[in-house]
C-alpha distance (Angstrom), angle and dihedral (degrees) to the residues before:
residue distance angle dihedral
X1 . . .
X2 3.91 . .
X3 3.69 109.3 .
X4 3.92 107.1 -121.3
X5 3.70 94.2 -156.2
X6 4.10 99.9 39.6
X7 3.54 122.2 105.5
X8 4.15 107.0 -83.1
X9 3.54 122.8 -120.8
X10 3.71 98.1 -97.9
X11 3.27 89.2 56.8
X12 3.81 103.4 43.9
X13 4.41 77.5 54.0
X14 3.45 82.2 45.1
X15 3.59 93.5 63.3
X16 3.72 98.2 38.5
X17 3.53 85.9 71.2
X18 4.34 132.7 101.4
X19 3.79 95.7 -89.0
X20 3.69 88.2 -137.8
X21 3.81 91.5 68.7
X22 3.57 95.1 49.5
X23 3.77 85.5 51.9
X24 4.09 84.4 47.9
X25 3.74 95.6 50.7
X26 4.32 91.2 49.1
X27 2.90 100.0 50.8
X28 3.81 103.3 52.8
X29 3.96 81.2 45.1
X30 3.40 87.5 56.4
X31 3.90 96.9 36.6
X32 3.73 107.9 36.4
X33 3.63 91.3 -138.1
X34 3.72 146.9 77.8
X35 3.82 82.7 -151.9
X36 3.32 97.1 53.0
X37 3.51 103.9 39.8
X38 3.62 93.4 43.8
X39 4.08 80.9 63.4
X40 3.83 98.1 48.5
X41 3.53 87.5 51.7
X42 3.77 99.6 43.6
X43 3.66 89.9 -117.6
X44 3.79 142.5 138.7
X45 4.06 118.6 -112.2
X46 3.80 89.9 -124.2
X47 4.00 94.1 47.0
X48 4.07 88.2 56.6
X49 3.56 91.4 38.2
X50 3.73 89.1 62.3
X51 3.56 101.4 37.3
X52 3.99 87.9 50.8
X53 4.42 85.3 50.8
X54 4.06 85.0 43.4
X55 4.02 91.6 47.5
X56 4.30 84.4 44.9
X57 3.70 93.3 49.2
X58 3.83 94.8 45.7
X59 3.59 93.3 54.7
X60 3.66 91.5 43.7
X61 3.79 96.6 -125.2
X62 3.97 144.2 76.6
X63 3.96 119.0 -100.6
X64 3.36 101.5 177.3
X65 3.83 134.8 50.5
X66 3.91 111.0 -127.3
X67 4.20 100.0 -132.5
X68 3.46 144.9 165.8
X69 3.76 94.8 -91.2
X70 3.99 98.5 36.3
X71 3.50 123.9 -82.7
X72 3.49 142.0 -17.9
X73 3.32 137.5 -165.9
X74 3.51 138.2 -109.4
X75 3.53 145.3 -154.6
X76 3.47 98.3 -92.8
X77 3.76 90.0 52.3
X78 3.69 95.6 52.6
X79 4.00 87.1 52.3
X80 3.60 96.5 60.1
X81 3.67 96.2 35.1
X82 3.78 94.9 99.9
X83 3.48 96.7 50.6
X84 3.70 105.5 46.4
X85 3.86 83.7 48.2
X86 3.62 92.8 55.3
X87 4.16 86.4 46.1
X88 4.06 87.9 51.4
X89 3.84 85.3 39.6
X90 3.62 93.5 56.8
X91 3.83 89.9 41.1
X92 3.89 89.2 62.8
X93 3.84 88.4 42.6
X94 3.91 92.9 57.1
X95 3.81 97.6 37.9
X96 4.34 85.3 58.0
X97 3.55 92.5 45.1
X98 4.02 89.5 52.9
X99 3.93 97.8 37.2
X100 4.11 95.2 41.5
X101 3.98 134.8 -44.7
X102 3.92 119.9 24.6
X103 3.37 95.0 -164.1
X104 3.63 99.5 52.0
X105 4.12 120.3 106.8
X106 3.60 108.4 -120.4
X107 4.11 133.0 171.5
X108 3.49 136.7 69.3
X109 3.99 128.8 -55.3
X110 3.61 119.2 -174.4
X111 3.77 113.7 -159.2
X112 4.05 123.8 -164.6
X113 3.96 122.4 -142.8
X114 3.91 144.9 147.5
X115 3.87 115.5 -107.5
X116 3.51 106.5 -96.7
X117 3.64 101.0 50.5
X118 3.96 91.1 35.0
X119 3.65 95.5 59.2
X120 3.61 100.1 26.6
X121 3.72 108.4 38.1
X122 3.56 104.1 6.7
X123 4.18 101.3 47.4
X124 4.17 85.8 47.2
X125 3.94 87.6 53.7
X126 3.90 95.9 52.5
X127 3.83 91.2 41.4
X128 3.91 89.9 76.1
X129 3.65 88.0 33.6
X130 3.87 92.2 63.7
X131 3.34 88.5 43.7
X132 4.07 90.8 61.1
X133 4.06 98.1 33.4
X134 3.82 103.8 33.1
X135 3.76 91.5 166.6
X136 4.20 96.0 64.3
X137 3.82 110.1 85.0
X138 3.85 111.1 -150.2
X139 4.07 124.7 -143.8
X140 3.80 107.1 -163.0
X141 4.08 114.5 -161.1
X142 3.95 105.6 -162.1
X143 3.51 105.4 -162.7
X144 4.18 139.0 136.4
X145 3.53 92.2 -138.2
X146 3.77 132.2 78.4
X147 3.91 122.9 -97.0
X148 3.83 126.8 -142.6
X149 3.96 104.9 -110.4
X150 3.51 98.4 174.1
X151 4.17 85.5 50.5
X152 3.77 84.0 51.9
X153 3.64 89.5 -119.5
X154 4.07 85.3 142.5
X155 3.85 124.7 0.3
X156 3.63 95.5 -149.8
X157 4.15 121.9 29.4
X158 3.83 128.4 -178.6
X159 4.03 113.8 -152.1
X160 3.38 140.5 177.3
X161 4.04 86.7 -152.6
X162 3.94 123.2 68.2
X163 3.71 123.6 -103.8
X164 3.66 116.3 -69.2
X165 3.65 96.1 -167.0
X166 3.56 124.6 68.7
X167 3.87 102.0 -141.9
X168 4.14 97.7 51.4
X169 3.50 120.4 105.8
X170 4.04 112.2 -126.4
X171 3.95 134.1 165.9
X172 3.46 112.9 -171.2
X173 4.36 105.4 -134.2
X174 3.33 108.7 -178.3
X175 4.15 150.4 -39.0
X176 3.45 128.8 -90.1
X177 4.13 106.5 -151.0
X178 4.41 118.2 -131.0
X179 3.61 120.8 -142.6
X180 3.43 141.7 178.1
X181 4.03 116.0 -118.5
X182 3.70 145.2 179.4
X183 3.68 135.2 -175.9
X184 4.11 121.1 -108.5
X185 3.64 91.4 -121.4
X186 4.44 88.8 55.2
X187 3.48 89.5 46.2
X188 3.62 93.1 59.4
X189 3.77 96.4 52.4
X190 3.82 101.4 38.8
X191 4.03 101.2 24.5
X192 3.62 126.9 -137.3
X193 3.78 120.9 -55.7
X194 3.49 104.3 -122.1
X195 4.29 94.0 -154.4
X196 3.49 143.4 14.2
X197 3.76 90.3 -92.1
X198 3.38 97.3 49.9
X199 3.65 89.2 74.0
X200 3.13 92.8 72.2
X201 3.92 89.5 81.8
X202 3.73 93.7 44.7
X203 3.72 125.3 91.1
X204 3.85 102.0 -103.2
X205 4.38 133.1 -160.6
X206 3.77 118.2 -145.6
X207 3.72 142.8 128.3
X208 3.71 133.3 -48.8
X209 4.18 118.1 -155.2
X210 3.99 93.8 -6.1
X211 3.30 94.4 61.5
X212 4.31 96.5 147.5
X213 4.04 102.2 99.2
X214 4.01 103.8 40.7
X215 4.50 86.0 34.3
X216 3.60 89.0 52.0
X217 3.57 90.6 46.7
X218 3.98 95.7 52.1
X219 3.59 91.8 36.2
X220 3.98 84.1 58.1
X221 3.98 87.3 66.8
X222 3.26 96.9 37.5
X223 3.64 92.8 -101.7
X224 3.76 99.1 128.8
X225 3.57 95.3 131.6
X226 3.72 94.8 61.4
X227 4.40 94.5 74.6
X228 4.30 81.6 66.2
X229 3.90 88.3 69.5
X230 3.44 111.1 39.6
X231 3.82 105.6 139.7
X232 3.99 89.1 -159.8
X233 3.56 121.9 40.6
X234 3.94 125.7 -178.2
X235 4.07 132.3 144.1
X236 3.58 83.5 -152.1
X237 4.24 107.4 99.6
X238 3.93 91.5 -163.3
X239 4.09 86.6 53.5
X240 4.05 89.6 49.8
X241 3.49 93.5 53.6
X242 3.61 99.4 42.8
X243 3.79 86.4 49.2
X244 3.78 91.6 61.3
X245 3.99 93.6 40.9
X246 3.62 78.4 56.4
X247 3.83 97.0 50.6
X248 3.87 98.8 -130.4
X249 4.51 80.6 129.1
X250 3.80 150.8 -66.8
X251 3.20 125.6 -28.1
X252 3.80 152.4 175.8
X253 3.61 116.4 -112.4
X254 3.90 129.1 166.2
X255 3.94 110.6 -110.4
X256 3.90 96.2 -121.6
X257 3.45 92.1 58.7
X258 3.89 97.9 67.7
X259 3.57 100.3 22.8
X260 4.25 107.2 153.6
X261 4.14 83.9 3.4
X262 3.88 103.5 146.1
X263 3.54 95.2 -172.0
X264 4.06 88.6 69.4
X265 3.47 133.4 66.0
X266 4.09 125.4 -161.9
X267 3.79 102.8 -135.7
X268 3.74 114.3 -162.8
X269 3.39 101.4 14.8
X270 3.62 100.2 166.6
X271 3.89 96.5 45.5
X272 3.85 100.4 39.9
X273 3.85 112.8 50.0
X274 4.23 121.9 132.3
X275 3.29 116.3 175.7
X276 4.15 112.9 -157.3
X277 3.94 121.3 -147.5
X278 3.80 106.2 -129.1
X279 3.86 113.5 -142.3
X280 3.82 133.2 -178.3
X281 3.86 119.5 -164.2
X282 3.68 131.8 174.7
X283 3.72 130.2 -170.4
X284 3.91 122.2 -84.0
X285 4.06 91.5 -103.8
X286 3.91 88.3 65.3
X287 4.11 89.6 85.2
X288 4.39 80.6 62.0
X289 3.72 97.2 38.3
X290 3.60 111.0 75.6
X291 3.94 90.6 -174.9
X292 4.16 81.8 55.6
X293 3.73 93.3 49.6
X294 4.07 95.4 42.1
X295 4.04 87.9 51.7
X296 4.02 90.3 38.1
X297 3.59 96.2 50.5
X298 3.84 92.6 44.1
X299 3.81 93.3 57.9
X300 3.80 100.3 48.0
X301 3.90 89.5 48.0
X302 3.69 88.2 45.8
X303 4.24 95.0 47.7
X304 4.27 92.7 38.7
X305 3.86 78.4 55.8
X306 3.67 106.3 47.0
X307 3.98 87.8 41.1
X308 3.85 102.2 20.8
């Protein structure tokens, strides 16, 4: 009778295998790159290359797709994904209970986020947590847009949108409040608009292509039509703000950001006021990953802190 909670036969081939490939094939999962998994493992390109064509040929089939841009990867390679991590996982886990504590998480944990509440929320948060766990490594992905969890793109993800995908696990821990904001030095040029519609005839800061939070906002209030004359446009948050500090228009900017800032002034802040549900999710394997769950539960009690 096949034993339900044995080790399956991918991963009992799996394990059969050069550790060093496994190692290879993670962390170009978890990468994206030869490049840049060649340089979190203090490797050459060519070494990984050939360890990735050794791991291929040893399994009897392709994982990656040979492209233009480097390799992708395919089907096959998502399917064994889990398990080689959890072999390379359980590497790390041995090699820290030989060189010091057993008990200690170790690994890497890469973590997704947009700018502002990476670096000024999120970085904060895994300050203290490197502090505590000095054997888990921490890849940080600062981008606006969403990453893939299930695909592994990013084990852990902070969003100010709900979960898309059914299987993630997500808490929501807090809100992060929108407001509308000008610098002194506008203010005294083009006066204060004294309505929602009246900023139509000011000179206004907002996205460029990602255009979904701050249009769905406007849209809201039946302010659609105000995205069409933006007189700065960036996706970048940190260029938005520093384009109202430098009083080129209005802007959105999150509240914590300028909290006590004298140089800024809310405008409208009865008419214009979004508040944003902050979630953190993590990929199913965190509930088998302790270094997933120490890093996961850090972040959520650091966010329902900051914005409890």
């Amino acid at each position: 009778m096949h034993d339900q909670h044995g080790p399956s036969a991918e991963m009992t081939a799996l394990a059969s295998l050069d550790w060093s490939l496994l190692r290879a094939f993670a962390a170009v999962m978890r990468h994206g790159s030869l490049s840049s998994a060649a340089r979190a493992l203090d490797l050459t390109q060519p070494t990984l290359g050939r360890q990735i064509r050794t791991l291929e040929e040893a399994l009897g089939e392709a994982l990656f797709d040979r492209v233009p841009s480097g390799l992708r990867a395919n089907a096959r390679a998502l399917a064994l994904l889990s398990q080689a991590e959890a072999l390379d996982q359980a590497a790390a886990e041995l090699s820290a209970g030989l060189m010091g504590n057993p008990d200690a998480p170790s690994g890497t944990v890469r973590l997704s986020s947009s700018e502002i509440i990476g670096t000024r929320v999120l970085v904060p948060i895994l300050g203290g947590l490197a502090m505590e766990h000095p054997e888990i490594e921490i890849e940080l992905s600062i981008s606006n847009f969403q990453e893939n969890l299930l695909r592994r793109d990013a084990d852990i993800a902070v969003r100010l949108d709900p979960p898309d995908q059914d299987d993630v696990i997500a808490q929501r821990v807090g809100e992060i409040e929108v407001g509308m904001f000008a610098s002194r030095a506008y203010l005294r040029r083009h006066g204060v608009p004294s309505s929602l519609a009246d900023l139509a005839r000011h000179r206004l800061v907002g996205p460029d292509r990602d255009k979904r939070t701050m249009t769905n906002i406007l849209a809201r209030r039946g302010m659609d039509f105000l995205p069409k004359i933006f007189v700065f446009r960036s996706d970048s948050r940190l260029a938005q703000e520093a384009a109202v500090r430098a009083g080129i228009g209005i802007g959105p900017i999150r509240t914590f950001e300028v909290e006590d800032d004298p140089d800024l002034v809310r405008v409208l802040p009865q008419g214009f006021v979004e508040r944003l549900p902050v979630w953190v999710m993590a990929h199913p394997d965190m509930r088998h990953a302790r270094r997933l769950r120490v890093v996961y539960d850090a972040v959520v009690a650091g966010f329902r802190q900051r914005f409890k």
